[in-house]
C-alpha positions in Angstrom: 0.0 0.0 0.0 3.4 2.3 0.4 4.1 2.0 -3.1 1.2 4.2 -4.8 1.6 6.9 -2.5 5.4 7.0 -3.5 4.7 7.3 -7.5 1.2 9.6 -6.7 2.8 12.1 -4.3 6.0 14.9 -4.0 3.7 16.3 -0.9 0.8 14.8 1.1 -1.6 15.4 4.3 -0.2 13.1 7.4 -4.4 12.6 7.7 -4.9 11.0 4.6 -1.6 9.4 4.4 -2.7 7.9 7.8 -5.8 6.8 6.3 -4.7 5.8 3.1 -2.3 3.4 5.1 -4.9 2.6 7.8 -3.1 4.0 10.6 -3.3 6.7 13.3 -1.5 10.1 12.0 1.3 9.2 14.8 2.2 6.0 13.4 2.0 7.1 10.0 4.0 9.8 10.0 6.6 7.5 12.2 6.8 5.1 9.6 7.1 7.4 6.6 9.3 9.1 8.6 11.1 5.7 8.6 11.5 6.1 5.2 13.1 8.9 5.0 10.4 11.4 4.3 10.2 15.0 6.0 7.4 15.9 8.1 6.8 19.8 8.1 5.2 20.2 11.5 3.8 23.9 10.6 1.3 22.1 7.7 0.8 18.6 8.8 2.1 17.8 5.4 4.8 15.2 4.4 7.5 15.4 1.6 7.7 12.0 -0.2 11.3 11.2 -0.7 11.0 9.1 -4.0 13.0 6.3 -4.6 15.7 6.2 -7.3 13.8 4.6 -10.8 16.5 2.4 -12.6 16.4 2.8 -15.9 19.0 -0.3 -16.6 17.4 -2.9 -18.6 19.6 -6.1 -18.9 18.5 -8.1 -22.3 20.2 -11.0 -23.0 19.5 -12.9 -26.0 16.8 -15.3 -25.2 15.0 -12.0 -24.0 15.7 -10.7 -27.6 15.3 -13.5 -29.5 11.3 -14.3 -27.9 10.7 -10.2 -28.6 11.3 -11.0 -31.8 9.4 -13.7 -32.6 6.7 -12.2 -30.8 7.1 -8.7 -33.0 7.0 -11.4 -36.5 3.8 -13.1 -35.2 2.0 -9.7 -34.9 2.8 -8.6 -38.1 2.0 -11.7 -39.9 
């Protein structure tokens, strides 16, 4: 349940983070905290820290080789 408010969010409410993760807005913002988010105290809001996306695709050539086959079949 963590994961969609990573890719949905830069900034969110600690109350609807809390319910969103069914929690109490203590606990939430304790385990977002956790994971390395910053609480602002002054707006109840939290600043997601997004993880890095890796971009790094490893194909090797059965990978290829089944794309391939798979690209002939569609255009046959």
């Amino acid at each position: 349940m963590f994961q969609p408010l990573l890719s949905a969010y830069s900034t969110v409410g600690i109350q609807d983070t809390a319910l969103f993760l069914g929690m109490n807005e203590d606990d939430a913002a304790s385990y977002v905290m956790q994971q390395g988010w910053v609480v602002d105290p002054a707006s109840r809001m939290l600043i997601v820290k997004r993880q890095p996306v890796s971009t790094e695709q490893k194909l090797d050539h059965s990978k290829l080789q089944r794309l391939t086959e798979y690209v002939l079949h569609l255009e046959h």
